[in-house]
C-alpha positions, 0 to 999 in steps of 0.5 A, spaced: 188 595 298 193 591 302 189 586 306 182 583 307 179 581 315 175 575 314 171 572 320 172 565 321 169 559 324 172 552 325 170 550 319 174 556 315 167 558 313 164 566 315 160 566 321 157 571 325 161 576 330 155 574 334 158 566 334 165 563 336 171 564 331 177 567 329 179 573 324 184 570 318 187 577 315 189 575 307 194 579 303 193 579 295 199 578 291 197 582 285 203 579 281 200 573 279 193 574 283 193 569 288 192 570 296 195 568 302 193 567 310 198 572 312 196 571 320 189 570 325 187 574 330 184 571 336 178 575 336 170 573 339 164 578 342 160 572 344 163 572 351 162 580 352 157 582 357 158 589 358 158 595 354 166 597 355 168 591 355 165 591 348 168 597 345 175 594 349 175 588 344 173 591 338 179 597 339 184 592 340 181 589 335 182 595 330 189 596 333 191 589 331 188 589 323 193 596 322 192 598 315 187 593 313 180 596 312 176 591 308 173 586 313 168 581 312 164 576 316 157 572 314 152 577 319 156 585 322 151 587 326 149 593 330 154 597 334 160 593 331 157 595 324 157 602 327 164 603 329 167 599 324 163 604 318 166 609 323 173 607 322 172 606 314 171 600 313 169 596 307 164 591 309 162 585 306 156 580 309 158 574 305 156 567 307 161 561 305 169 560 304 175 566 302 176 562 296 169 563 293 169 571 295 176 573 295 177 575 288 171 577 286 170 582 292 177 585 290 175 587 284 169 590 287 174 594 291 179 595 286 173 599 281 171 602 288 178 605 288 179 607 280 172 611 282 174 614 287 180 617 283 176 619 278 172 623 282 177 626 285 180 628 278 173 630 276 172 635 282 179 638 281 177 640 274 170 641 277 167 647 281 172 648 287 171 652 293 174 659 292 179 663 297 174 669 300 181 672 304 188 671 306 185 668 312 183 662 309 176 663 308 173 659 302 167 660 299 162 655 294 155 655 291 155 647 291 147 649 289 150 652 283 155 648 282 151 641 282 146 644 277 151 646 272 154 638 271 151 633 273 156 627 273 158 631 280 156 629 287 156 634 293 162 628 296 166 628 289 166 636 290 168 637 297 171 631 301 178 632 296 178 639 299 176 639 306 180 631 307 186 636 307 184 641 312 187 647 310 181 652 311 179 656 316 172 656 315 168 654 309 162 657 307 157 653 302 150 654 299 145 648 298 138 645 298 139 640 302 143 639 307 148 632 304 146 625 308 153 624 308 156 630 312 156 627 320 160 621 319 165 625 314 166 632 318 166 628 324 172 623 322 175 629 319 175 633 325 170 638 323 165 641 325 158 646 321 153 650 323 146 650 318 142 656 318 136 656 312 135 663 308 128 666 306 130 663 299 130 656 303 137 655 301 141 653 307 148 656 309 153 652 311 159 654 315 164 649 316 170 649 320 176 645 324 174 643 331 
């Protein structure tokens, strides 16, 4: 958690990124917890008027905020929500000045991280995918697997895994097919097919593109 994106109008305030305004990026300095505006960036979509030029903003955008991955702005609408969500970003829609949000929105970032990294602990130490053959071929019933503890989620069990990329095929046995499958497989570079048994379970088959 290097930085934070903030949308700004001329009074230093978050506005809309359907209004005039700039983007200010701030660094947190973790040993006395105090924040600095490291730099702006010109940025506005309120004089966009085609759909490439659209997506051609906020590309450079993105390109310009590097590592940053905490935006922020009164009001994300639409397809720039989208694409940010897309580009994992954390989103805030907050209405006022960064001194009255910044810290409070880092803790919830820092919680968010100290979570992530227990589940990811507790997925290692849980129910994992296991080796079928040498080819790389896994296996898992996460039906069986979420059944047998509670405190798991289909994402703490598989994203630890499948981030790595090191399979050829993944198969998997579910109830349902989990909501957040598209947007993670699709950033990952993966892809699944889903076929339903007579038991109505369904079968997942998850392979890289």
């Amino acid at each position: 958690m290097k930085s934070f994106a903030v949308y700004l109008n001329k009074q230093d305030a978050t506005c809309s990124l359907s209004e005039e305004g700039r983007i200010r990026v701030y660094s947190h300095n973790s040993q006395d917890a105090s924040w600095h505006a490291a730099r702006d960036i010109e940025f506005t979509l309120a004089d966009c008027r085609t759909l490439p030029e659209f997506r051609k903003k906020i590309t450079h955008m993105i390109s310009e905020l590097s590592d940053c991955r905490i935006f922020i702005a009164r009001e994300v609408n639409g397809q720039l929500f989208s694409i940010l969500e897309a580009y994992r970003f954390s989103i805030y829609e907050v209405d006022g000045k960064p001194e009255q949000f910044l810290d409070s929105i880092y803790e919830l970032e820092s919680k968010e991280l100290a979570a992530a990294a227990q589940a990811k602990a507790e997925a290692v130490t849980g129910k994992t995918p296991e080796k079928s053959d040498e080819e790389g071929r896994y296996f898992l019933d996460l039906k069986a697997a979420l059944n047998q503890n509670p405190h798991l989620t289909s994402k703490k069990i598989l994203l630890p895994f499948i981030s790595e990329r090191n399979f050829k095929q993944l198969e998997l046995i579910c109830d349902h097919l989990p909501k957040w499958f598209n947007n993670e497989l699709e950033n990952l570079g993966l892809i699944y097919s889903a076929d339903k048994a007579a038991s109505g379970d369904i079968k997942v088959t998850i392979c890289p593109k």
